[in-house]
ROPAMAR-143956 format. One record per residue (C-alpha): residue number from 1; residue in three letters; chain; x, y, z. Coordinates in pm, 1 decimal. Layout:
// residues N
<node NUM 'ala' 'A' <X Y Z>>
...
END
This chain:
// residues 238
<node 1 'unk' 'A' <991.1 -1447.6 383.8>>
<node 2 'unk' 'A' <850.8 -1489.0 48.9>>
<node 3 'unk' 'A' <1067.4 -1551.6 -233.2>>
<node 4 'unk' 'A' <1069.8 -1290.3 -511.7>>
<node 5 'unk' 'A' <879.7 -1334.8 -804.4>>
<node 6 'unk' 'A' <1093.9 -1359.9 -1135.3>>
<node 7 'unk' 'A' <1107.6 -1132.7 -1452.3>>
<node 8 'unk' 'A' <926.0 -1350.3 -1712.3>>
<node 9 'unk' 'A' <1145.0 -1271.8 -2061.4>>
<node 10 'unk' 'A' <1073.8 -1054.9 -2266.2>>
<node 11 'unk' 'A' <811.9 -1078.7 -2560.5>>
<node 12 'unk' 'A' <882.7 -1091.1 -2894.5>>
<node 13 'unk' 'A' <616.4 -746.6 -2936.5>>
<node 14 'unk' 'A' <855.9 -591.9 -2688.5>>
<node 15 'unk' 'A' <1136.0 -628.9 -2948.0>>
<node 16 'unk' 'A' <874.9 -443.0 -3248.0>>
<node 17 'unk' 'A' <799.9 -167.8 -3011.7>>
<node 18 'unk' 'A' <1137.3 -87.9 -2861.1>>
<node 19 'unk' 'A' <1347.4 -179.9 -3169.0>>
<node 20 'unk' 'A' <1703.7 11.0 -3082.2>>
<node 21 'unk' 'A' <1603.1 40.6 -2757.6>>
<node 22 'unk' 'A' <1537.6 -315.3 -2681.8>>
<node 23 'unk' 'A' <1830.3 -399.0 -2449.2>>
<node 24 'unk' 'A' <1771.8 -74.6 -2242.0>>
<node 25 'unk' 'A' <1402.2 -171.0 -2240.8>>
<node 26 'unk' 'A' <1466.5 -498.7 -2035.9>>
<node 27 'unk' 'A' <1751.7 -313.0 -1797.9>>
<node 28 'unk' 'A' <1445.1 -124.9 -1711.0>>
<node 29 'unk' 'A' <1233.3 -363.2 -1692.9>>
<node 30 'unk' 'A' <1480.1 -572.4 -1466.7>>
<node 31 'unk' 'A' <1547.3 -234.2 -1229.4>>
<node 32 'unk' 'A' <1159.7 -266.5 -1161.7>>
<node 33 'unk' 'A' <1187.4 -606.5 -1061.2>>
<node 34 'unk' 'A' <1439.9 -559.8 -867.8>>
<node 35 'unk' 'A' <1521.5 -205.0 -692.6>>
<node 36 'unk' 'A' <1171.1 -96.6 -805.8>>
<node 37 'unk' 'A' <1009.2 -400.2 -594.9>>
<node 38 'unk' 'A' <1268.4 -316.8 -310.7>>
<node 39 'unk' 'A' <1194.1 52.0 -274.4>>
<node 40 'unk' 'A' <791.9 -13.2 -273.5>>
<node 41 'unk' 'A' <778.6 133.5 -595.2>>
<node 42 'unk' 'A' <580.4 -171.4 -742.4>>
<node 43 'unk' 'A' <435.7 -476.9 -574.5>>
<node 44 'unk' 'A' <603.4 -830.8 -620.5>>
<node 45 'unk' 'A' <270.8 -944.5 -768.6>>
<node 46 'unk' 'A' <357.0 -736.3 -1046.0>>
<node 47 'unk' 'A' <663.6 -845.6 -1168.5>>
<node 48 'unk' 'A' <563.2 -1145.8 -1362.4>>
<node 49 'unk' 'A' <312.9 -896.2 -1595.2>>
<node 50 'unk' 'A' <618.4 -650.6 -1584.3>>
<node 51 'unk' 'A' <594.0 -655.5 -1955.1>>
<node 52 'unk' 'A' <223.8 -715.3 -2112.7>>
<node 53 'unk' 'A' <66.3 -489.4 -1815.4>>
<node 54 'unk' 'A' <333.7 -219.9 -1813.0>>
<node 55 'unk' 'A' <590.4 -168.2 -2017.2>>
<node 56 'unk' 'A' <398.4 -234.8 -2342.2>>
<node 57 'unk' 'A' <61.8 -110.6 -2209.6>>
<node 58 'unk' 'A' <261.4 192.8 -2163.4>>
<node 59 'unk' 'A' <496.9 248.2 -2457.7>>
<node 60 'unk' 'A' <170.8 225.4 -2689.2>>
<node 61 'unk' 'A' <69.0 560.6 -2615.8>>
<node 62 'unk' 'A' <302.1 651.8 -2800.2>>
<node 63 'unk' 'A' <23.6 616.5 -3107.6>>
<node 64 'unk' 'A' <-149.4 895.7 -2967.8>>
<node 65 'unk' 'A' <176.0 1159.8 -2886.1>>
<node 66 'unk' 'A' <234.1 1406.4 -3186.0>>
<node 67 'unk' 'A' <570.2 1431.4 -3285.8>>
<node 68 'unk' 'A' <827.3 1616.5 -3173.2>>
<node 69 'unk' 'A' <623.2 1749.7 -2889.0>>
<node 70 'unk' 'A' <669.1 1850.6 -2482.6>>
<node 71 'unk' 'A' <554.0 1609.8 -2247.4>>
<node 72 'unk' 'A' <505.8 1607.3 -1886.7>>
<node 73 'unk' 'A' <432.5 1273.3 -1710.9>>
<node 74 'unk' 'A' <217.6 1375.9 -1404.6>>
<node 75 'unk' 'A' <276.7 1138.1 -1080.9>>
<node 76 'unk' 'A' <516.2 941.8 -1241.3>>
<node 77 'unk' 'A' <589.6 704.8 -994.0>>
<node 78 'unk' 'A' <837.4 444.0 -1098.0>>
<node 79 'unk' 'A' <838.0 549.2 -1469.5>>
<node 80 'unk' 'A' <469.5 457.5 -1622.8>>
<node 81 'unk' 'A' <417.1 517.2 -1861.6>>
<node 82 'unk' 'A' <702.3 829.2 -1876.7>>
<node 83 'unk' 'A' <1011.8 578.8 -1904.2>>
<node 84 'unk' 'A' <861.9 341.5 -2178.0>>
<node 85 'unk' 'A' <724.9 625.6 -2403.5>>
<node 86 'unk' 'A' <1031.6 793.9 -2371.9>>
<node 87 'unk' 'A' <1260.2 485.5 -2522.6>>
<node 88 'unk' 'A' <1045.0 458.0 -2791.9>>
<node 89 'unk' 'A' <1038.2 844.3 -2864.5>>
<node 90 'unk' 'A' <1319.1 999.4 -2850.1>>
<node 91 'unk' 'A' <1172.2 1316.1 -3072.5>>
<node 92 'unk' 'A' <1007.9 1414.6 -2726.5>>
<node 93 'unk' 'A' <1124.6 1636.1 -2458.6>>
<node 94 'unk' 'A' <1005.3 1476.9 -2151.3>>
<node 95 'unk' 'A' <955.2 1551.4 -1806.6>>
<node 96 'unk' 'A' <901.9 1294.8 -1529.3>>
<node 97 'unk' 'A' <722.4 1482.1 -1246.9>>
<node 98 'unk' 'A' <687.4 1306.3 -930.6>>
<node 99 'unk' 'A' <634.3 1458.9 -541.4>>
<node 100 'unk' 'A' <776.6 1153.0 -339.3>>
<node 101 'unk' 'A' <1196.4 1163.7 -332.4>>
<node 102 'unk' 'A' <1267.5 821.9 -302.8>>
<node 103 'unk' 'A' <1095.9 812.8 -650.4>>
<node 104 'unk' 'A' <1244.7 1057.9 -792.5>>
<node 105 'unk' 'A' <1565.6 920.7 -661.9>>
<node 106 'unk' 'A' <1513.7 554.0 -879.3>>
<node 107 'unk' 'A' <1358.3 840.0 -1223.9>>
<node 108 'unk' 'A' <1689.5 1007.7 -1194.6>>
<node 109 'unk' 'A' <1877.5 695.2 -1106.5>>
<node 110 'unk' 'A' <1701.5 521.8 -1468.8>>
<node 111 'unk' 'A' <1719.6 809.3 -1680.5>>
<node 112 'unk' 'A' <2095.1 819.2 -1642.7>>
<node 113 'unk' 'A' <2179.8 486.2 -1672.0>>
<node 114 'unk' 'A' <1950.7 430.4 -1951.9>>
<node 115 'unk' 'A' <2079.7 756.6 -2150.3>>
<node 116 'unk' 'A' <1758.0 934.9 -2138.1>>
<node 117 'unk' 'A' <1930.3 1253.0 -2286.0>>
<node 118 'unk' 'A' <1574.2 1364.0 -2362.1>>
<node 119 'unk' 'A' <1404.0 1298.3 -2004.6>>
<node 120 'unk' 'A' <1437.2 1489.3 -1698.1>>
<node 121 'unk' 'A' <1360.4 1479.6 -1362.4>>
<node 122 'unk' 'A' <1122.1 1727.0 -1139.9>>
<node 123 'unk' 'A' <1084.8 1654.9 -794.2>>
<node 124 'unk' 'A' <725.1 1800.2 -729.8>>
<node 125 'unk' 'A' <372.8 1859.8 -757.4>>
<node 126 'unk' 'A' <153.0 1965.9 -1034.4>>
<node 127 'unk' 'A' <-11.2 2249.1 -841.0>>
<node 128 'unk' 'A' <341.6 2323.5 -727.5>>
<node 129 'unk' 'A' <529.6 2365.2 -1083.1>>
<node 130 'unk' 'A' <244.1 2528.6 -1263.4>>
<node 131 'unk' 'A' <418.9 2866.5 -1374.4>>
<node 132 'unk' 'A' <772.2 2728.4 -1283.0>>
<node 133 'unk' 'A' <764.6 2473.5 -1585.1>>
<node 134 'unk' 'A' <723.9 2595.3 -1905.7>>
<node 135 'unk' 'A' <408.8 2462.5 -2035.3>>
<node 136 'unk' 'A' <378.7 2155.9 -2248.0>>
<node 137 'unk' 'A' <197.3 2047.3 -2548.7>>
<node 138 'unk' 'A' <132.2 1691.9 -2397.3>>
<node 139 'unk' 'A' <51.5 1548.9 -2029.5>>
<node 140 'unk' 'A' <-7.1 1185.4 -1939.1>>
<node 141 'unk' 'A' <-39.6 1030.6 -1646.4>>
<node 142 'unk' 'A' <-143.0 679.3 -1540.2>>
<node 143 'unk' 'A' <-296.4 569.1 -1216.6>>
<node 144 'unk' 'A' <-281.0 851.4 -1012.7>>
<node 145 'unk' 'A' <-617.2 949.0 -943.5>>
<node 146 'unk' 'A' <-968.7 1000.6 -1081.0>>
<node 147 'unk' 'A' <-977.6 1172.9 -1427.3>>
<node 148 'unk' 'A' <-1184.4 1497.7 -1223.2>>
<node 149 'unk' 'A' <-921.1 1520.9 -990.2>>
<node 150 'unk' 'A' <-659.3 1457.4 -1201.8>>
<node 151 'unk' 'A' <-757.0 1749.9 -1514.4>>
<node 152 'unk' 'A' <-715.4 2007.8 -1207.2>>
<node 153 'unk' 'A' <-387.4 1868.4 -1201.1>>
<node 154 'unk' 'A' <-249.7 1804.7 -1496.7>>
<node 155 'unk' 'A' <-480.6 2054.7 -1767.8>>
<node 156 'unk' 'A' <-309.8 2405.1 -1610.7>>
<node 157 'unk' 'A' <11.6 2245.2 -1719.5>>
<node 158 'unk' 'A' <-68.1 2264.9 -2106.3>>
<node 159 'unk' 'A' <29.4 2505.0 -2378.7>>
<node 160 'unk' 'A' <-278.8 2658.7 -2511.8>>
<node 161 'unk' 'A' <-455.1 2381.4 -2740.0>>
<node 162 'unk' 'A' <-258.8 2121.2 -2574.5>>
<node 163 'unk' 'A' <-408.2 1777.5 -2479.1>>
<node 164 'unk' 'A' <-389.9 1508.5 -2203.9>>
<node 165 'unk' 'A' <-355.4 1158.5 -2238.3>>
<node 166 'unk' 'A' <-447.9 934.7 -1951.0>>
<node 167 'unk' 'A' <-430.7 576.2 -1926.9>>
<node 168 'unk' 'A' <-718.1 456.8 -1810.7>>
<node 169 'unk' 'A' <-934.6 69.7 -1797.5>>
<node 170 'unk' 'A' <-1248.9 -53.3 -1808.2>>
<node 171 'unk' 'A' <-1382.4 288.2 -1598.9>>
<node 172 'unk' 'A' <-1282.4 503.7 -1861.7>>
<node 173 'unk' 'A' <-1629.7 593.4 -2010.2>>
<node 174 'unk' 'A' <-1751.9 659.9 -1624.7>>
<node 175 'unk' 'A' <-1496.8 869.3 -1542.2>>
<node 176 'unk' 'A' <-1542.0 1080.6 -1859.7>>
<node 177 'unk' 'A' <-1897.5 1136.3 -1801.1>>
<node 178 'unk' 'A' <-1882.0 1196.1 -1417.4>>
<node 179 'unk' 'A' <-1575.5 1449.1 -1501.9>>
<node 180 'unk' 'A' <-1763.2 1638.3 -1818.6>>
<node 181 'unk' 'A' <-1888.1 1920.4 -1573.2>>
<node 182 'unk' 'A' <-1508.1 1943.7 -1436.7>>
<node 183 'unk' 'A' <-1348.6 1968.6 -1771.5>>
<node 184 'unk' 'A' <-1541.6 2193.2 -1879.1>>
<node 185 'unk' 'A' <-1477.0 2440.5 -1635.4>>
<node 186 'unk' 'A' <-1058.7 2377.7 -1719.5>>
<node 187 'unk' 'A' <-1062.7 2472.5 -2053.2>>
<node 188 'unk' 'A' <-1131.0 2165.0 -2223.8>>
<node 189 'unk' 'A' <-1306.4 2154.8 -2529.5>>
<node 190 'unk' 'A' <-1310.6 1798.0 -2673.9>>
<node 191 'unk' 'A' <-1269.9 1459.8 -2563.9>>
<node 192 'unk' 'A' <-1264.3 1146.7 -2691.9>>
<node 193 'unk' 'A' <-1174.6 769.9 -2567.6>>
<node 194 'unk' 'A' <-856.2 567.4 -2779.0>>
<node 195 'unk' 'A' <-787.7 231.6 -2783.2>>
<node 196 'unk' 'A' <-443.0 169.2 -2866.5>>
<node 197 'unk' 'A' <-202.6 -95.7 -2903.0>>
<node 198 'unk' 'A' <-300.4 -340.0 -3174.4>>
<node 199 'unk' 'A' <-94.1 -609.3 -3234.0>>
<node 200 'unk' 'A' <62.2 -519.3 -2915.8>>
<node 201 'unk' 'A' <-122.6 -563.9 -2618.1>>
<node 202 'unk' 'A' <-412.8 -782.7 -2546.8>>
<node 203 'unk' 'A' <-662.0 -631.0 -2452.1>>
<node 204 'unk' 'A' <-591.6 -275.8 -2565.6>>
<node 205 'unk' 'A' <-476.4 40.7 -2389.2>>
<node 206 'unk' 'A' <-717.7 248.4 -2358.1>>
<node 207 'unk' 'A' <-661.2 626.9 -2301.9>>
<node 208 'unk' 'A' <-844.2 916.5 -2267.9>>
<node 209 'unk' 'A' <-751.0 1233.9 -2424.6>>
<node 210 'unk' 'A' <-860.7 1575.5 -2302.7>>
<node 211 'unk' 'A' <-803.2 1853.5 -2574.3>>
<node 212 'unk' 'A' <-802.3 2222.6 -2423.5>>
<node 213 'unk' 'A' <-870.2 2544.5 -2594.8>>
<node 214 'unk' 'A' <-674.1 2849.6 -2553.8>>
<node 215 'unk' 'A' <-659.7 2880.5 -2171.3>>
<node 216 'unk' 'A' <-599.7 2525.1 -2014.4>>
<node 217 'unk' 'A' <-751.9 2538.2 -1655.4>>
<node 218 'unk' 'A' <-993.0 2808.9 -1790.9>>
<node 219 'unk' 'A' <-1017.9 3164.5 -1575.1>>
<node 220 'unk' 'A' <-967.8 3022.5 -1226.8>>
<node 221 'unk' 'A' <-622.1 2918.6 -1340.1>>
<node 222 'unk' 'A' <-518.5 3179.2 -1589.1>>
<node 223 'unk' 'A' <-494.7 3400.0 -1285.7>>
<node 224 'unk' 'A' <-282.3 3225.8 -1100.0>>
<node 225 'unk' 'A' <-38.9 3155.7 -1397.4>>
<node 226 'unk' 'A' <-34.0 3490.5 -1488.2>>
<node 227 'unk' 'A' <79.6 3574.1 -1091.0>>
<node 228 'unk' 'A' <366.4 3257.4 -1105.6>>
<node 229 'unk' 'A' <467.3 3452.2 -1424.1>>
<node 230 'unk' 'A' <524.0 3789.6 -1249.5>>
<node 231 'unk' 'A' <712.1 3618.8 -955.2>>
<node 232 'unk' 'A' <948.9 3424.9 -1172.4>>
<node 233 'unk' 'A' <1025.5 3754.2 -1396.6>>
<node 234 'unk' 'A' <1069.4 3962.5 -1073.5>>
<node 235 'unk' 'A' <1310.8 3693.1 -918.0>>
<node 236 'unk' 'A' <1501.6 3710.8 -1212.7>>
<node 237 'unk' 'A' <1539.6 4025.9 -1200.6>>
<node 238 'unk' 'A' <1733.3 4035.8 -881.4>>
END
């Protein structure tokens, strides 16, 4: 059996960028290492680079998020970067939408002990919530799939001149290219690649934002909002 790798302390950037919400930062961080390793939510390699890969990698995206905006975290896993942007935010209304329920179980489980007033829990998927969830000004997502693949997700979900931010790495100028066709075709009318983080992380976050004009997921997807809108005002109804 191999004994489990321990939660390195915290550094001192983690005390800038979480201020206030220091203390709940590492009670996070610690439920990662712990019941978040347990559950399969993150590897045991991970836990020593809880803090400098994660946590802060995360909670500077919180450069690019306009304030006092909606957000919706797309695939949110264990948290990333949902969790970390939401305890240094707390002018955001967040949701944490994730499919799988033993994840959702440890979001919900977090959010409550934490305090997360501001965060909430969906159990689902993006093509599954689009018309059932208001739409948001703000998506991010992190890790959870190619950034083609992911716009079809996570673009429908925007207001109308919304934007999403996606934490990407070194592929990020790739996948922008390879998905300019793509994002087109979803409404999107300007991109650009950040680099966030200074002082903070070495080496930077980088994100890519996606900004959409006034129908996010262009005609294809209009249409089937529109019908997701009929059905929930004729459910109502009854």
């Amino acid at each position: 059996m191999t004994e489990a790798a321990e939660l390195p302390p915290a550094p001192e950037q983690a005390r800038q960028v979480f201020g206030e919400r220091f203390a709940d930062a590492v009670r996070y961080a610690e439920l990662l290492a712990e019941a978040g390793v347990q559950r399969g939510l993150i590897g045991p390699r991970e836990v020593p680079r809880l803090w400098e890969r994660h946590l802060l990698n995360c909670a500077v995206l919180s450069e690019a998020v306009p304030e006092g905006v909606t957000v919706c975290d797309v695939g949110s896993g264990a948290g990333l970067p949902g969790i970390p942007l939401a305890l240094v935010r707390d002018d955001l209304n967040i949701t944490l939408l994730e499919p799988l329920l033993r994840r959702t179980n440890f979001l919900t489980e977090v959010v409550e002990l934490l305090g997360l007033g501001h965060v909430t829990v969906v159990r689902g998927r993006a093509e599954e919530v689009m018309g059932k969830l208001p739409p948001v000004h703000v998506v991010t997502a992190r890790a959870v799939a190619p950034l083609d693949r992911l716009a079809t997700w996570g673009i429908p979900l925007l207001r109308p001149y919304g934007e999403m931010l996606a934490l990407k790495g070194d592929t990020a100028e790739e996948e922008l290219k390879a998905a300019a066709t793509a994002l087109s075709k979803l409404g999107a009318v300007e991109t650009s690649i950040l680099h966030v983080g200074e002082g903070v992380v070495d080496p930077l976050s980088t994100v890519v934002r996606v900004e959409v004009g006034e129908s996010p997921g262009g005609v294809r997807f209009a249409a089937k909002r529109a019908k997701a809108a009929r059905t929930g005002r004729a459910r109502r109804r009854r």
